[in-house]
LUMSE-327991 format. One line per field, with one value per atom (N, C-alpha, C): residue number from 0; residue in one letter; atom name; x, y, z. Coordinates in pm, 1 decimal, decimal comma. Last residue first. Layout:
BEGIN
n: [NUM ...]
res: [A ...]
atom: [CA ...]
X: [X ...]
Y: [Y ...]
Z: [Z ...]
***
This chain:
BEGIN
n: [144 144 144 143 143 143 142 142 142 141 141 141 140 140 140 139 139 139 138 138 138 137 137 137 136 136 136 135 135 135 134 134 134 133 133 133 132 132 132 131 131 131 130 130 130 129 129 129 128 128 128 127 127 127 126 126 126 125 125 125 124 124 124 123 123 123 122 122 122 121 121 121 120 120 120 119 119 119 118 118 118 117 117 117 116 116 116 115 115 115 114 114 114 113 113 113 112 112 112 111 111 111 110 110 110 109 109 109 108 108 108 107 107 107 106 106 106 105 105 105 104 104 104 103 103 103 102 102 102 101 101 101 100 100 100 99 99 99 98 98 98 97 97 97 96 96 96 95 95 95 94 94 94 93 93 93 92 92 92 91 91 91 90 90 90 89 89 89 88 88 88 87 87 87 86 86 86 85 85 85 84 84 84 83 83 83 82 82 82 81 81 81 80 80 80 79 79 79 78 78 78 77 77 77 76 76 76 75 75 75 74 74 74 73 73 73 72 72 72 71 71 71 70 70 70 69 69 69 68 68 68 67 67 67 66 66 66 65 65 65 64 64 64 63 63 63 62 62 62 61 61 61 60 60 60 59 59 59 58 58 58 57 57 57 56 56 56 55 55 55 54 54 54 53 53 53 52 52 52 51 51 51 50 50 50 49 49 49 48 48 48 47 47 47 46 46 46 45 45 45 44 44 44 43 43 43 42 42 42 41 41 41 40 40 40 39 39 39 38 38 38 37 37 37 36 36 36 35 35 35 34 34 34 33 33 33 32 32 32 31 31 31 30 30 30 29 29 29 28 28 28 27 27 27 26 26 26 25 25 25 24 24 24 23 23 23 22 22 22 21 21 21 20 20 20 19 19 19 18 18 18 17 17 17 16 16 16 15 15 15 14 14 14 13 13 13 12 12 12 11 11 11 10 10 10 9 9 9 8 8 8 7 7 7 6 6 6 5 5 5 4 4 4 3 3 3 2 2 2 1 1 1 0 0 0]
res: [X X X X X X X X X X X X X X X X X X X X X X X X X X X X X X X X X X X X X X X X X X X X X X X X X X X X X X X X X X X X X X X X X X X X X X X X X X X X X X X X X X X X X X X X X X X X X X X X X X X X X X X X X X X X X X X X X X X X X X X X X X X X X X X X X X X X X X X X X X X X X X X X X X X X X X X X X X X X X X X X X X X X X X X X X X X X X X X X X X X X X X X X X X X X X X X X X X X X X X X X X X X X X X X X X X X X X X X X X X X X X X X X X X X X X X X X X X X X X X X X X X X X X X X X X X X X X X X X X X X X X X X X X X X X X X X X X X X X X X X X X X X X X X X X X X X X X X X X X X X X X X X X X X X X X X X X X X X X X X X X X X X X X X X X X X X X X X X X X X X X X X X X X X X X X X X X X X X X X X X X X X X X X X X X X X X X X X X X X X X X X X X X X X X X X X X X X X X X X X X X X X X X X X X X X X X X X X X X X X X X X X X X X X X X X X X X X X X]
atom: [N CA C N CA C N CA C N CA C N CA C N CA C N CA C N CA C N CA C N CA C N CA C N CA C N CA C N CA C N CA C N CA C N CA C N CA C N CA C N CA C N CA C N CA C N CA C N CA C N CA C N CA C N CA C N CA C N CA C N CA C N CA C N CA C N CA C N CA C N CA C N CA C N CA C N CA C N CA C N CA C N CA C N CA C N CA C N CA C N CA C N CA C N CA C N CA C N CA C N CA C N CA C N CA C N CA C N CA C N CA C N CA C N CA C N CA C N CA C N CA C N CA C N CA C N CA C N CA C N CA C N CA C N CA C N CA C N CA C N CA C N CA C N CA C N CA C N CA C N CA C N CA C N CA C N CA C N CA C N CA C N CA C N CA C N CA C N CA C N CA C N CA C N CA C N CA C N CA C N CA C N CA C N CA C N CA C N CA C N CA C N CA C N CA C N CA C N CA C N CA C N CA C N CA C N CA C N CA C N CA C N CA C N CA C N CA C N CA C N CA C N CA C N CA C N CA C N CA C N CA C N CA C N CA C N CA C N CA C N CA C N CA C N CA C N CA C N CA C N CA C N CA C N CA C N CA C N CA C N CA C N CA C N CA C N CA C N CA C N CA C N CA C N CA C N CA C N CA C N CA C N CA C N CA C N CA C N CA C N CA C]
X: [-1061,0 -1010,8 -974,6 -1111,1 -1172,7 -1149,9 -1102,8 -926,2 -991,2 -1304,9 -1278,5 -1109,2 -1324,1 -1316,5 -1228,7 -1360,8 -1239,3 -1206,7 -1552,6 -1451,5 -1296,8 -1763,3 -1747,5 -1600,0 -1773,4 -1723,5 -1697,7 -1847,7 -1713,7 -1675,1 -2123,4 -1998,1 -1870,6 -2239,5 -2223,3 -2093,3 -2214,1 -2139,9 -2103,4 -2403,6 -2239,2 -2166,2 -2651,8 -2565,6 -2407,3 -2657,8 -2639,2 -2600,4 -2728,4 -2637,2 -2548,9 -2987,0 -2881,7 -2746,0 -3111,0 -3108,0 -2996,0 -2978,7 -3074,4 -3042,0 -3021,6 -2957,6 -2995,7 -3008,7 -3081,6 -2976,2 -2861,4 -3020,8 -3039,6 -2564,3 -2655,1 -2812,9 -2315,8 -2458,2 -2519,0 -1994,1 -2140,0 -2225,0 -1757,5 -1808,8 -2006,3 -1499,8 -1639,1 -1654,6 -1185,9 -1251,8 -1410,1 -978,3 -1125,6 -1133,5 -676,2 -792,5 -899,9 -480,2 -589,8 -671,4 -269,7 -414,0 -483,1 -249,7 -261,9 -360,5 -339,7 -163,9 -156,6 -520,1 -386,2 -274,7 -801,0 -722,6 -555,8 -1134,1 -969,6 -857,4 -1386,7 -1274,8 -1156,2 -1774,2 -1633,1 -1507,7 -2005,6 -1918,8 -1867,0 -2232,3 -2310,1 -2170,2 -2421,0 -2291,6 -2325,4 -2612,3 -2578,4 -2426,8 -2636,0 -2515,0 -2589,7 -2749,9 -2760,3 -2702,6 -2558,5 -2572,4 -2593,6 -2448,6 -2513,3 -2580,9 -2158,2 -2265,7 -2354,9 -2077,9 -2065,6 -2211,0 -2071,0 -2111,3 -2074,3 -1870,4 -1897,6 -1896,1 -1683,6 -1828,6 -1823,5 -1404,3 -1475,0 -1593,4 -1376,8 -1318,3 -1421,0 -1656,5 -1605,2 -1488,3 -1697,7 -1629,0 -1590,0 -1973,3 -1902,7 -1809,1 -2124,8 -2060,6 -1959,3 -2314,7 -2196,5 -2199,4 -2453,0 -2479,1 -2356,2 -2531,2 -2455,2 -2481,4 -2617,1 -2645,0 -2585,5 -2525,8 -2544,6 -2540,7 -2517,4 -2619,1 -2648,8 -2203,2 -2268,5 -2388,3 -1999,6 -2107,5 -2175,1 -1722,7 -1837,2 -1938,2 -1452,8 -1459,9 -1645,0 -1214,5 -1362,2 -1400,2 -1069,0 -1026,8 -1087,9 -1139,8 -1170,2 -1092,7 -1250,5 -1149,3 -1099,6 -1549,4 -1464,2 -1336,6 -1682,8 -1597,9 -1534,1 -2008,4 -1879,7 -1807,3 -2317,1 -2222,8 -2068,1 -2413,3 -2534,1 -2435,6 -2242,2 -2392,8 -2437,4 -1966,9 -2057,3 -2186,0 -1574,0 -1720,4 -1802,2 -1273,7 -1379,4 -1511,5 -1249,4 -1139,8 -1222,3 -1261,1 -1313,9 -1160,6 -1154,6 -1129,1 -1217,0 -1269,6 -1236,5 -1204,8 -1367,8 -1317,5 -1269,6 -1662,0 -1549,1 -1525,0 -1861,1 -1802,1 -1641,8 -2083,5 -1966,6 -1923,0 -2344,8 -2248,1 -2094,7 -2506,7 -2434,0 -2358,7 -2642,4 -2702,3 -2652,1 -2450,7 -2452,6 -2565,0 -2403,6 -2556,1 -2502,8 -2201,1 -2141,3 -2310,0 -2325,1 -2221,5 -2193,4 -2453,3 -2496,9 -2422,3 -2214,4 -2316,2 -2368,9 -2107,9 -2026,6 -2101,6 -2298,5 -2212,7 -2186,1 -2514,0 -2407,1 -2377,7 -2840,1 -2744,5 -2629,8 -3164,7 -3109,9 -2943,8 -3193,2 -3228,7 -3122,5 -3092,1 -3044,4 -3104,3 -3244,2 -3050,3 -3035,2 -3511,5 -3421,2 -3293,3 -3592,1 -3525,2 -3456,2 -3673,4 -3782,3 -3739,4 -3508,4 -3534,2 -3632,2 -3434,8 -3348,7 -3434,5 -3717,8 -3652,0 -3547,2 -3676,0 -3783,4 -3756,1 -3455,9 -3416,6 -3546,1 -3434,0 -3503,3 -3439,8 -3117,4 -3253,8 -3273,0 -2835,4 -2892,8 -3041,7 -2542,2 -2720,6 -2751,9 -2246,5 -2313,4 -2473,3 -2123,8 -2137,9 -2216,0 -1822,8 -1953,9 -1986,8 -1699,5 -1685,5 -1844,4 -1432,5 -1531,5 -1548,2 -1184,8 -1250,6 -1430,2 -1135,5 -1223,8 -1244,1 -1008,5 -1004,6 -1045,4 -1139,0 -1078,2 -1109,3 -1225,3 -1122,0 -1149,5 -1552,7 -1425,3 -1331,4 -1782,7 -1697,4 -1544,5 -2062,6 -1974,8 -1863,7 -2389,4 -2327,0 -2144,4 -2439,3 -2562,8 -2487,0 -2223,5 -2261,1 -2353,0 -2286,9 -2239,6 -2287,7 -2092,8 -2209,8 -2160,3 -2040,1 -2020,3 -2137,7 -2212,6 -2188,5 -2101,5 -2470,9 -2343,7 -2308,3 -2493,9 -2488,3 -2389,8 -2696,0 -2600,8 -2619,0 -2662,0 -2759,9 -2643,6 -2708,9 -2635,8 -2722,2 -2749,2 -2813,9 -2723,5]
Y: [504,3 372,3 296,4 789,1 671,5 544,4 966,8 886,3 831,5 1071,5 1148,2 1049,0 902,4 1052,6 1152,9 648,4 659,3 879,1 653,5 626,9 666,1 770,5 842,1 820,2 464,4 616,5 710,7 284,8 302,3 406,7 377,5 423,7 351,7 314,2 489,4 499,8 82,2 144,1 227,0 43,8 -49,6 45,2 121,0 178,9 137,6 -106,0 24,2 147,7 -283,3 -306,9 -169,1 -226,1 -188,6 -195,0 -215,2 -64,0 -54,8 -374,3 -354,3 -250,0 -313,5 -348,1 -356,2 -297,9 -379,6 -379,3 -172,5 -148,1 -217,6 33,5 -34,0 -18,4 43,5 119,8 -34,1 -9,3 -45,7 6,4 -8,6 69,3 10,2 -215,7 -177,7 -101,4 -317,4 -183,4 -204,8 -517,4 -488,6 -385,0 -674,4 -650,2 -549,7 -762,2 -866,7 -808,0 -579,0 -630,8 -691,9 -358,2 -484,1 -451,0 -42,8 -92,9 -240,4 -21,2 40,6 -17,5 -212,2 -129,6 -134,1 -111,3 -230,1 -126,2 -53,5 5,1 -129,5 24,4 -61,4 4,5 145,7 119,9 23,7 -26,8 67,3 126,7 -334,1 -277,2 -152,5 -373,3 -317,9 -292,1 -503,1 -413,3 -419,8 -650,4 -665,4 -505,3 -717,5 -612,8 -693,9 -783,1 -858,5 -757,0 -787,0 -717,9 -799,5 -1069,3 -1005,6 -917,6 -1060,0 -1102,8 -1044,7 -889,9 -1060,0 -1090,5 -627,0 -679,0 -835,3 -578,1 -560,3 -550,9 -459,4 -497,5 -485,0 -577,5 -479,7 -505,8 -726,2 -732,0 -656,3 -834,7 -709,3 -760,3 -1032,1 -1080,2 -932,3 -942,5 -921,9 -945,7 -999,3 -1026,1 -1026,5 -776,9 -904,4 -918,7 -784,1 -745,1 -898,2 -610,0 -673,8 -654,9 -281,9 -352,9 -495,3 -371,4 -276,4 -339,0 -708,6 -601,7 -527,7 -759,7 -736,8 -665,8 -981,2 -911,0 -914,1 -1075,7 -1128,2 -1006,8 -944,0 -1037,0 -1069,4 -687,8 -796,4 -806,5 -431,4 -412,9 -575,3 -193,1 -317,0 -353,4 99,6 20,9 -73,5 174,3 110,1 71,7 292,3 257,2 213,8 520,3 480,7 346,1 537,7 502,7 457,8 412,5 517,3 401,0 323,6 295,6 402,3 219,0 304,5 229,1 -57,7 65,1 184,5 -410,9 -266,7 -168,7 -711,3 -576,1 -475,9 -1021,0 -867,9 -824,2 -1352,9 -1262,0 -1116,2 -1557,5 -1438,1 -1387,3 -1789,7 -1742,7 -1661,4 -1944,5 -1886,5 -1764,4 -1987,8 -2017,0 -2016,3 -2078,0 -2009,9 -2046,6 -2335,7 -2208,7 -2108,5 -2513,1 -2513,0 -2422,2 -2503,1 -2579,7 -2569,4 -2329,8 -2478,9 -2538,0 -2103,7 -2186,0 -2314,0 -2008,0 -2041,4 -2123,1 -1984,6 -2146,7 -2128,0 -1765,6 -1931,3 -1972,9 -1582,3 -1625,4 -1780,3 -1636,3 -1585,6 -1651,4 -1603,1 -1669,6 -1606,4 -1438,7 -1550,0 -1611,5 -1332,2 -1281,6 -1300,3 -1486,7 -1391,8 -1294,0 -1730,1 -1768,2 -1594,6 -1687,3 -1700,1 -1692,7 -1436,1 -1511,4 -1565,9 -1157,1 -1282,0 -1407,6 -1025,1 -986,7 -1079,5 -1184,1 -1226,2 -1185,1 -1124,9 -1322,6 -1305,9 -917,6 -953,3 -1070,6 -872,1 -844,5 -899,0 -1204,8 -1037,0 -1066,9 -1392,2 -1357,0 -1238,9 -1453,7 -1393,7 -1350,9 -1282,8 -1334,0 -1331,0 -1320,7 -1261,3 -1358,0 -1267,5 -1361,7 -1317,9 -1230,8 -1175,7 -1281,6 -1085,6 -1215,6 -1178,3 -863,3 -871,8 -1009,7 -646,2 -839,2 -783,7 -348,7 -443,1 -587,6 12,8 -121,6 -282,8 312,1 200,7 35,9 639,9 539,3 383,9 708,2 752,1 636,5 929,9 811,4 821,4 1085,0 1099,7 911,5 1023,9 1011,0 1009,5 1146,5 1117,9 1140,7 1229,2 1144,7 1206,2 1345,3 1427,4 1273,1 1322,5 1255,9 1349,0 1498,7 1431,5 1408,9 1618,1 1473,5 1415,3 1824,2 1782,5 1605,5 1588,4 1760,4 1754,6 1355,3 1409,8 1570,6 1147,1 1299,8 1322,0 878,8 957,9 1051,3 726,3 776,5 881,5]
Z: [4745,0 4713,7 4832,7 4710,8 4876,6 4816,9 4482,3 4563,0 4658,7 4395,9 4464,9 4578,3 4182,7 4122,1 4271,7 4247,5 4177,0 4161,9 4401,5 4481,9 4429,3 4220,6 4324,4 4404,6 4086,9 4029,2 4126,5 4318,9 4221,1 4121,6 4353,0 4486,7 4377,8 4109,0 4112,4 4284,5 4109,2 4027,6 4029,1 4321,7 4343,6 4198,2 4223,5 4326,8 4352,1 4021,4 3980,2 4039,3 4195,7 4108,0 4044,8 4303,5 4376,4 4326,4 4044,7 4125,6 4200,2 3804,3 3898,5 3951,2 3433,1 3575,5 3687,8 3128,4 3195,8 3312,0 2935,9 2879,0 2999,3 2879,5 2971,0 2920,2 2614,6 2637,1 2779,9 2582,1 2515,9 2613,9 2292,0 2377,2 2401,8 2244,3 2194,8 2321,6 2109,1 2207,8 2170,8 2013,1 2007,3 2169,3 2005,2 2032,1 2010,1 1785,1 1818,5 1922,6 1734,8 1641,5 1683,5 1963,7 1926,8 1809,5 1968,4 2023,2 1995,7 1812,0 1709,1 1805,6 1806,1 1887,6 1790,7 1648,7 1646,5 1760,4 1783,0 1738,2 1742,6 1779,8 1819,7 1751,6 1949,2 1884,7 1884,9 2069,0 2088,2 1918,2 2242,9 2182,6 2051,6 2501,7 2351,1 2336,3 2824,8 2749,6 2603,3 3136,9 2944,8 2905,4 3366,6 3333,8 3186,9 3699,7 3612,1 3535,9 3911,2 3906,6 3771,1 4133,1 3969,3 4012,1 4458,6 4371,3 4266,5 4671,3 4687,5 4542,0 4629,0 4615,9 4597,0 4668,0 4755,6 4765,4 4292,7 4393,3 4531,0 4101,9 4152,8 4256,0 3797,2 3893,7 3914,4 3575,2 3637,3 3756,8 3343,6 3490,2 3523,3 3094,3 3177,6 3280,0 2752,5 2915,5 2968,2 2453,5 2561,6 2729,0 2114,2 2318,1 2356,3 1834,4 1937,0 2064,6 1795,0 1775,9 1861,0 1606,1 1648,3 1686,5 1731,6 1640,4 1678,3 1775,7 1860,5 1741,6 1809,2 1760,2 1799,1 2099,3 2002,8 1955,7 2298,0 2155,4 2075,2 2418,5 2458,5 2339,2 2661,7 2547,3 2562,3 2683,6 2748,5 2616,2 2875,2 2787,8 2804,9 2961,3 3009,3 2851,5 3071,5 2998,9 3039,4 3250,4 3188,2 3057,3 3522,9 3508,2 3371,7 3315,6 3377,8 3438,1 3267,0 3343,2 3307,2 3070,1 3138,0 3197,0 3043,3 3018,2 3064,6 3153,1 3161,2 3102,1 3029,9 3092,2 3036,4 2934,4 2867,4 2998,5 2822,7 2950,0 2858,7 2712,2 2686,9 2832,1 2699,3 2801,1 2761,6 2458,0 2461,7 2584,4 2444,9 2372,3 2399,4 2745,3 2673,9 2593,4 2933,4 2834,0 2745,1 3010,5 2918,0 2805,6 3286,3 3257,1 3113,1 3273,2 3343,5 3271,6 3208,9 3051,0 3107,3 3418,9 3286,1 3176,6 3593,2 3578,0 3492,7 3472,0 3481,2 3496,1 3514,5 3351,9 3405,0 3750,3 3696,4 3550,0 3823,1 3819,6 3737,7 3744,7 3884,0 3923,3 3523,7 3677,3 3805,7 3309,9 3287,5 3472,8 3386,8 3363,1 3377,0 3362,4 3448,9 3499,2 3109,0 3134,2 3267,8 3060,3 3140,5 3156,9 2914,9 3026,8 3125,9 2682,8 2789,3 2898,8 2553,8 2620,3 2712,8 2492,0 2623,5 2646,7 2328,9 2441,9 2548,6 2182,9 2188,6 2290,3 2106,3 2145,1 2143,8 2135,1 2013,0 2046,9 2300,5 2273,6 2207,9 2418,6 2340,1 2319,7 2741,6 2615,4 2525,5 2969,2 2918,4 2756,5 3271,8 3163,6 3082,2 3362,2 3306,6 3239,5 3584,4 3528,3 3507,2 3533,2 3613,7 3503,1 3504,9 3454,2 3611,2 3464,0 3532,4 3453,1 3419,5 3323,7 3518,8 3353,1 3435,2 3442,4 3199,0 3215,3 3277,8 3263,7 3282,7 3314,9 3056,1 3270,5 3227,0 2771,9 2949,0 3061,5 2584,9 2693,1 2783,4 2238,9 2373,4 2490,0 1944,8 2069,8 2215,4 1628,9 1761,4 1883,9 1473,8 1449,2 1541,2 1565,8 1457,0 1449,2 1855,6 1797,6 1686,2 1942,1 1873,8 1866,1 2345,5 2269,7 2104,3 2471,3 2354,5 2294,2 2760,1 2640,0 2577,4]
***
């Protein structure tokens, strides 16, 4: 969550740079369709798009993380506002973490033209999902890599 003062944002949870395989697709539905959605509980990006529930299966990199957010830096251009579904990859976790995201900014990136920075906001994770994040910030802050 984004507190303003003036007109800069102050952050909720502290972001801490790393970069992580990310696959992710954009939705058009409410957010209560995805959240009651099987495909979106039960299963990963790839079989959703192998069944053919998804439009479209994008890969990006992480550039930062938090608890409450993450930056990803992709080729597809992202609209404020839209929500996406993320396949997360932690090193030394079996599964994708599974995360509905807002897209919250965006930014053309100045070292390519062709990619895209969006910054995007967590609206949907699980608890333990969300523990797997907070021991990857902790790991990166304090060097237990």
């Amino acid at each position: 969550m984004e507190m303003q003062k003036g007109w800069l944002y102050k952050r909720q949870y502290e972001r801490v740079p790393d970069v992580l395989k990310v696959l992710y697709y954009p939705v058009k539905e409410s957010i209560n369709d995805i959240l009651n959605s099987e495909d979106y509980k039960d299963t990963t990006i790839e079989k959703i798009t192998q069944k053919g529930g998804a439009n479209t299966l994008i890969q990006a990199m992480t550039e930062d993380i938090s608890k409450g957010g993450l930056s990803i830096v992709t080729e597809e251009p992202l609209s404020i506002g839209q929500y996406i579904i993320i396949d997360l990859f932690l090193p030394k976790v079996k599964n994708p973490i599974k995360i509905l995201a807002e897209v919250r900014n965006i930014e053309k990136s100045v070292k390519s033209s062709s990619l895209y920075k969006a910054g995007l906001k967590i609206i949907s994770i699980s608890k333990s999902d969300l523990k797997r994040i907070e021991s990857r910030i902790m790991e990166i802050k304090f060097g237990n890599k």
